[in-house]
C-alpha positions in Angstrom: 127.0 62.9 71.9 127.5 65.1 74.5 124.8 66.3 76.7 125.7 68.0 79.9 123.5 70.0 82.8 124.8 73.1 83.9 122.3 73.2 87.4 122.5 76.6 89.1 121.8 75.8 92.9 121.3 79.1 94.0 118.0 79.9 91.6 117.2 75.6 90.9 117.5 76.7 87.5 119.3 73.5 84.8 120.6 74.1 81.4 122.3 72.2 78.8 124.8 71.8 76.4 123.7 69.6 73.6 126.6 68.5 70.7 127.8 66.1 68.1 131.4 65.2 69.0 132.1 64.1 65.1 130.5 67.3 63.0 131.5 69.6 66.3 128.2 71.6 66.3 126.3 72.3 69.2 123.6 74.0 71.0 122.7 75.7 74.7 119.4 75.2 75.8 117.8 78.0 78.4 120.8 79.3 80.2 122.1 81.2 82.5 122.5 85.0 81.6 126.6 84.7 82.6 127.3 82.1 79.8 131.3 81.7 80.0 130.8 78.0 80.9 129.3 77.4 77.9 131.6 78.9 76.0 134.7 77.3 77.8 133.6 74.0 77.8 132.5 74.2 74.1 136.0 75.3 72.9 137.7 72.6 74.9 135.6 70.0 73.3 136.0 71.7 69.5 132.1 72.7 69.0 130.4 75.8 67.9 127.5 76.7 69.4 125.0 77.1 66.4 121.7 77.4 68.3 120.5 78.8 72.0 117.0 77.2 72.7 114.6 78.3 75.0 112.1 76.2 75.8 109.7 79.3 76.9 110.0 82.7 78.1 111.4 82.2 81.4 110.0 84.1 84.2 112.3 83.3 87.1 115.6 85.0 85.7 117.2 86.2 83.1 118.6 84.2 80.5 121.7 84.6 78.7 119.9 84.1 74.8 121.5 87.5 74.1 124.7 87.0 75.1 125.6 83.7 74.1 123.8 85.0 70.1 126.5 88.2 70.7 129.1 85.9 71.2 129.0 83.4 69.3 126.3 84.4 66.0 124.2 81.5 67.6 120.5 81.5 66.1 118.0 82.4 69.2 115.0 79.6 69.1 111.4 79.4 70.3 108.5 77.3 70.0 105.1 78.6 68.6 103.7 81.3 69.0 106.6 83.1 70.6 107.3 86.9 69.5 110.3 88.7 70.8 111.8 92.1 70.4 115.1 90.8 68.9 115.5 88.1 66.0 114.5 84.4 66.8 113.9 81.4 65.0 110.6 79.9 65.4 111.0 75.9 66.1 107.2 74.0 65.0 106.1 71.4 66.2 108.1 67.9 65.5 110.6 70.3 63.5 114.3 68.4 63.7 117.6 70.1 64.5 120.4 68.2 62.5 123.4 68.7 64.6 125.3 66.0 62.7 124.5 62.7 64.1 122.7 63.8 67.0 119.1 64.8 65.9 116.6 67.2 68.8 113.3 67.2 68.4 110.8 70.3 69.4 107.5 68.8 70.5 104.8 71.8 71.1 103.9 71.5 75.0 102.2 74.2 76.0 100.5 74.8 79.5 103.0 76.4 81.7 103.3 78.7 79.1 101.8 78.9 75.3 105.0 78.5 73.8 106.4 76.4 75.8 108.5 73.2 73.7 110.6 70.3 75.0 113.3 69.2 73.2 113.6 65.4 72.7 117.1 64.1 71.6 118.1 60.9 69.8 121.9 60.2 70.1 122.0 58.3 66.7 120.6 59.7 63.3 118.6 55.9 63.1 118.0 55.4 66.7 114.5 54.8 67.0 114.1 55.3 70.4 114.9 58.9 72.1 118.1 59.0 74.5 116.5 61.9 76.7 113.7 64.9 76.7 114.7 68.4 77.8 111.1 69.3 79.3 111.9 73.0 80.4 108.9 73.7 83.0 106.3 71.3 82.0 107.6 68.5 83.2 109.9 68.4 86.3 111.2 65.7 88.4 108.4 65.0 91.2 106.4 67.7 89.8 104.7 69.9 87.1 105.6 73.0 86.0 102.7 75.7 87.3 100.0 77.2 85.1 99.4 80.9 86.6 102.8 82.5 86.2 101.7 83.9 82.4 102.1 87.4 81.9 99.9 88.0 79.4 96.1 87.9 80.7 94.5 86.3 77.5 94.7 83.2 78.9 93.6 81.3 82.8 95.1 79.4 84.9 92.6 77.2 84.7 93.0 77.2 80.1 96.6 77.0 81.1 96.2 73.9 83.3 94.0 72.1 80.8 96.9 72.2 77.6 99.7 71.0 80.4 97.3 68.0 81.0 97.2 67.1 77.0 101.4 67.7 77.2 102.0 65.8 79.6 99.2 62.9 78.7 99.2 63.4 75.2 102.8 63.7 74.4 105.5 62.9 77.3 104.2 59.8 78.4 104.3 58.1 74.9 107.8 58.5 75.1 109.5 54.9 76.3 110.0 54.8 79.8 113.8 54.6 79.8 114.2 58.0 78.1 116.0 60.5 80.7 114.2 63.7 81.8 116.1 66.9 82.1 114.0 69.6 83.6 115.1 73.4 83.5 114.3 73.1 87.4 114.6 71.7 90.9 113.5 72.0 94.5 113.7 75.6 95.6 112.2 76.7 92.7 109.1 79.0 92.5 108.0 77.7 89.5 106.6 74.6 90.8 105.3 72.9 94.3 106.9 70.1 95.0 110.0 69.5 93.2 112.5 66.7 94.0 116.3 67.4 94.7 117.0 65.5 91.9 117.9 66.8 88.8 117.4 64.4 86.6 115.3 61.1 85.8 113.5 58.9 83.6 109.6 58.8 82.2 109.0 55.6 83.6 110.2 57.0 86.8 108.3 59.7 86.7 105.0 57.8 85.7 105.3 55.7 88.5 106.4 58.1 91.3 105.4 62.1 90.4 101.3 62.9 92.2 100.8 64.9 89.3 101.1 62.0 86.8 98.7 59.7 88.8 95.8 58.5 87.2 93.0 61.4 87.8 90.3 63.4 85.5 91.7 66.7 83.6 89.4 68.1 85.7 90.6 67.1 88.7 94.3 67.6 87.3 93.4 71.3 86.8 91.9 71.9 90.0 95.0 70.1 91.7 97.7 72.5 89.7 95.6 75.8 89.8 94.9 75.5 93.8 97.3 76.3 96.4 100.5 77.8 94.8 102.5 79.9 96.6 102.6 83.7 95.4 105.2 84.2 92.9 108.2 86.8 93.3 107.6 90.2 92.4 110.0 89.9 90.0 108.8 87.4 88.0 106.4 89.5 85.6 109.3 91.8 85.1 111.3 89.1 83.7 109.0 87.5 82.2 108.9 90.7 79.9 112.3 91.5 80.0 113.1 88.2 78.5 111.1 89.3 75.0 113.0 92.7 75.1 116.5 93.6 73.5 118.5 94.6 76.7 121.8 95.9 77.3 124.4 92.8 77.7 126.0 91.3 80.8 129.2 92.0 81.3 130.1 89.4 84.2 133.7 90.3 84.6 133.1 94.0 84.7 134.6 96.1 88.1 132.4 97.8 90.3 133.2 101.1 91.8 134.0 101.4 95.2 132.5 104.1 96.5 133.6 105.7 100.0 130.9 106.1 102.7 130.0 109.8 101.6 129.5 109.1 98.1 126.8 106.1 99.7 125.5 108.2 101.4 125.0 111.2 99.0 123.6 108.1 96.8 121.1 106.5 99.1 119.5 110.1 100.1 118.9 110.4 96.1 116.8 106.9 96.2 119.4 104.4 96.1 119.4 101.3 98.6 122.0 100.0 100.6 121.8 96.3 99.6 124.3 94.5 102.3 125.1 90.8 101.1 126.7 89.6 104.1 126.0 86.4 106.4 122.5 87.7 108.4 125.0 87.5 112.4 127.6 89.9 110.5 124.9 92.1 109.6 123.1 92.0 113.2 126.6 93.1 114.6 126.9 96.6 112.6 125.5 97.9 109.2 124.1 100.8 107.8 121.5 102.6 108.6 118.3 102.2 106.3 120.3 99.4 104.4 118.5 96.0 103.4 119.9 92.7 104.2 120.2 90.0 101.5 123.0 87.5 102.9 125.0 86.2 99.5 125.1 82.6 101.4 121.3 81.9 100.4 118.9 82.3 97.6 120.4 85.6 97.0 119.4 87.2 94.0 115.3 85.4 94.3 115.2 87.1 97.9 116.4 90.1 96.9 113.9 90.1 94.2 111.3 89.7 96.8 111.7 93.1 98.6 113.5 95.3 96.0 112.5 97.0 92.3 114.6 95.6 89.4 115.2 99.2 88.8 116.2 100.3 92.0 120.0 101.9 91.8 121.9 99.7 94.2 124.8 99.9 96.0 126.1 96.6 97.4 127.7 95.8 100.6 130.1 93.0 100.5 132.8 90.7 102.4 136.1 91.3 100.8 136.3 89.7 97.2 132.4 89.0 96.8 130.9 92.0 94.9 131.4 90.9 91.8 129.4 87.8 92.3 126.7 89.4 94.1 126.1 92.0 91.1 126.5 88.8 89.1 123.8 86.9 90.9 121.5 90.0 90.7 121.8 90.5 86.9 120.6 86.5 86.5 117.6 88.1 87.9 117.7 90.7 86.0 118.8 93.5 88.3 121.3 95.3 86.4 121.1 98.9 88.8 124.3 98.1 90.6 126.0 101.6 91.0 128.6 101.0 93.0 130.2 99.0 96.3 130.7 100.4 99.5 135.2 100.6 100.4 135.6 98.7 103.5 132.8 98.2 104.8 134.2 97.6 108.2 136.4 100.6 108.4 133.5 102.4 107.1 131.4 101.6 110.3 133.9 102.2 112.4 134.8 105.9 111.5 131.2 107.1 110.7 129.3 105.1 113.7 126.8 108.3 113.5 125.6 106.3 109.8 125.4 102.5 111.5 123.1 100.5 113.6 123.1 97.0 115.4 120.1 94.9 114.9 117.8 93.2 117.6 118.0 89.4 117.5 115.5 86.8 119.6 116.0 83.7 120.8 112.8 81.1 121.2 113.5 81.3 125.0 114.0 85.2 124.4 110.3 85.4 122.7 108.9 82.5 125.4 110.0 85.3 128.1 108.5 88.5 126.7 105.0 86.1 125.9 105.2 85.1 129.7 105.8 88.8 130.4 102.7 89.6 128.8 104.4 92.1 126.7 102.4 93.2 123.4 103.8 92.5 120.5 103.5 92.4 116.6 104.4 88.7 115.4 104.9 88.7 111.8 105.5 85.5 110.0 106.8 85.8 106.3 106.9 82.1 105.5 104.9 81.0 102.4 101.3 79.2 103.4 102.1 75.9 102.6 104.6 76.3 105.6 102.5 77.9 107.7 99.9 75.4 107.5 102.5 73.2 109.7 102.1 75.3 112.4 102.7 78.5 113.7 103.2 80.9 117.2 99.5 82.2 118.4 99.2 85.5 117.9 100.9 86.0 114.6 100.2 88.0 111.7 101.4 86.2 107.9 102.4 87.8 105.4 104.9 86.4 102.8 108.1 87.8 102.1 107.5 88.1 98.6 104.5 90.5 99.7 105.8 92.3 102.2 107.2 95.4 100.6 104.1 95.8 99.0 101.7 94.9 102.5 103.8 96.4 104.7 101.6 99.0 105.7 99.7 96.2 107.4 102.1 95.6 109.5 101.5 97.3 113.0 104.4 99.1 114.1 103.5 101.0 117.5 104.1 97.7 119.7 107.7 96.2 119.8 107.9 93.4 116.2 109.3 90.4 116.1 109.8 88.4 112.7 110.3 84.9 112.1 110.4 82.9 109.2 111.5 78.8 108.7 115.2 78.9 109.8 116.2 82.8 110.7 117.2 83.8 107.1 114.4 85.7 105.7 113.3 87.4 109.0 116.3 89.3 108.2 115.4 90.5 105.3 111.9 91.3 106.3 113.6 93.0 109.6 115.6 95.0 107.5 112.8 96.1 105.3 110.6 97.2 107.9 113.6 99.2 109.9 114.8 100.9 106.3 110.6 101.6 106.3 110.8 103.3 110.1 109.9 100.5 112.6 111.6 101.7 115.4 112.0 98.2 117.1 112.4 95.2 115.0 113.7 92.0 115.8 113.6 88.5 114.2 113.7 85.1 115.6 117.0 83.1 115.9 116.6 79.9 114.2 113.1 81.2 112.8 109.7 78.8 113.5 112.2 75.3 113.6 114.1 76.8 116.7 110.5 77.7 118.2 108.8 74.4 117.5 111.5 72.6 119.0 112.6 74.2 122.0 109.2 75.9 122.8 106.7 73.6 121.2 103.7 74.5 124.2 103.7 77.7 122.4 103.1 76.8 118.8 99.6 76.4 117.4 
């Protein structure tokens, strides 16, 4: 048997190829929209790729169900009740895929979604005892997949929360305790609270050691997993629609055009944004005005998602040799706008320096200073509130960065603003937003809230 995670740092997103070394056929199971590693490492081990399985309709990207079907004639499954516009087989409940010798298993366990399934695999055709489960976003390790990211309003969180408890109670803990998990997610991701860095485990681990699987009431359960989660990208109810639709196909080796500064520029005035994907220090230095600052180094494509409309024409900004795998990154999250790249960027700013700007950057002592001064000033924290619960500096205003484009009109810009965030990396983006939206003087923390609780810690509250 072969069974191997793809794990997809940069969105904590894990997918799977499943196969029967012997009869050579195969399946995927939820993966990524750019699906040539499936593809390659199928052919090298001799396997067709008969099936994609999605365990639900994903809301954090986009996956690659159409593509992979396209390219190989692959069957697209679901579990119960799932409807989509393109052809898919429905997998019920306890309903086997023969792959040979290796047998998968759909079990029916709904609660972070209605159709959600997991997919329990026995390496033998007699084995008697599963090998692993595939537990998409019900189960992951340290964690439980959340109830409130359903698109559809028909259900609560709260009727939600009550069919994960019976999934999780009721039908992945009966499995043996030395069966492996393999979640469709780890830390980082938005689709749960607390998720471990590790991306794989075993039930009795996970019966021992995950808060969510400790002994408690489903009432309790429900009121644990329904209270407190952290407001979900903007972009998650467009993908989580976009993954029923028929939509045009990735092409992840396609060439952008590069586009000189005049052709940007004739673009942005007609509504399109300067996305610049480089490191947030290169960006301070010398960028375009009105442009939006992404750096390609973090969680690229889920920040960007944050503060930008999937349908938003874009034109990227880009060290030399990165484009492609910024519009690549984007399209996992569905963004497929890209228009265009600008041509050396850096000879760009140079010649037109009428079209760039340098951006304001604090540090702690910098902020400590203008406080002492007494000088009035708008402190806007975009951290997420189970990190502002830690602390944070007196006087500031939060709002999350995944709410910010749409709140930013709370944001009072007549007084000098200074944004910080966990590290410095997302103040960026929120600095850029709010200068693209006509704060005249922006600036974000170096180092972000860490930098301030450490080297000005009388000052946090």
């Amino acid at each position: 048997m072969i069974l191997k995670q793809y794990f997809l740092a940069c969105l904590s997103h894990a997918s799977y190829l499943i196969g029967d070394e012997k009869s050579g056929r195969a399946l995927v199971v939820d993966p990524q929209r750019d699906v040539s590693a499936y593809l390659e490492d199928a052919a090298a081990a001799g396997m067709r790729i008969e099936r994609v399985v999605e365990t639900h309709f994903h809301a954090d990207f986009l996956s690659g169900h159409l593509e992979l079907a396209a390219r190989t004639g692959a069957a697209i499954c679901y579990g119960e009740p799932a409807q989509a516009d393109f052809p898919i087989t429905v997998l019920r409940d306890e309903e086997c895929i023969d792959l040979g010798g290796v047998r998968v298993v759909a079990w029916a366990t709904p609660g972070h979604t209605p159709e959600s399934i997991s997919l329990v695999v026995y390496e033998r055709p007699d084995d008697a005892e599963p090998a692993a489960v595939l537990t998409g976003d019900t189960l992951f390790i340290g964690d439980v997949g959340r109830p409130d990211l359903l698109a559809a309003a028909d259900l609560s969180p709260a009727d939600m929360a009550r069919s994960l408890y019976h999934s999780l109670h009721d039908r992945l803990l009966t499995l043996p305790d030395a069966t492996r998990v393999y979640p469709a997610h780890g830390a980082g991701s938005s689709c749960g609270r607390s998720l471990s860095t590790e991306t794989s485990s075993t039930i009795g681990e996970q019966r021992r050691r995950n808060y969510a699987l400790a002994p408690m009431s489903e009432d309790a359960f429900v009121a644990m997993v329904t209270e407190g989660q952290p407001p979900a990208p903007p972009y998650f109810a467009f993908d989580a629609v976009r993954n029923r639709q028929a939509h045009p196909l990735l092409d992840e080796h396609a060439e952008l055009p590069a586009l000189d500064v005049d052709s940007v520029v004739t673009r942005q005035s007609a509504g399109a944004v300067v996305l610049d994907s480089r490191a947030p220090n290169d960006y301070a230095a010398g960028h375009m005005r009105g442009s939006v600052n992404v750096g390609l180094e973090g969680r690229f494509a889920e920040y960007a998602g944050d503060v930008l409309r999937p349908d938003t024409p874009l034109v990227l900004v880009a060290d030399e040799g990165r484009a492609r795998e910024a519009m690549v990154r984007l399209a996992r999250v569905g963004f497929d706008a890209v228009i265009g790249m600008l041509r050396d960027p850096m000879r760009a700013f140079t010649d037109r320096p009428e079209l760039t700007e340098r951006s304001s950057r604090l540090t702690a002592a910098d902020l400590a200073q203008c406080l002492r001064d007494g000088m009035e000033l708008t402190l806007l924290d975009v951290r997420n509130p189970g990190e502002t619960a830690s602390g944070v500096i007196d006087g500031a205003v939060a709002v999350p960065l995944a709410q910010l484009a749409a709140r930013i009109g709370e944001v009072d810009v007549s007084r000098p603003v200074v944004v910080y965030c966990g590290s410095g990396y997302r103040s960026m983006i929120a600095a850029s937003l709010l200068r693209r939206a006509g704060a005249a003087d922006v600036s974000d923390l170096l180092g972000g809230y860490d930098a301030w609780r450490l080297g000005r810690g009388t000052h946090a509250a």
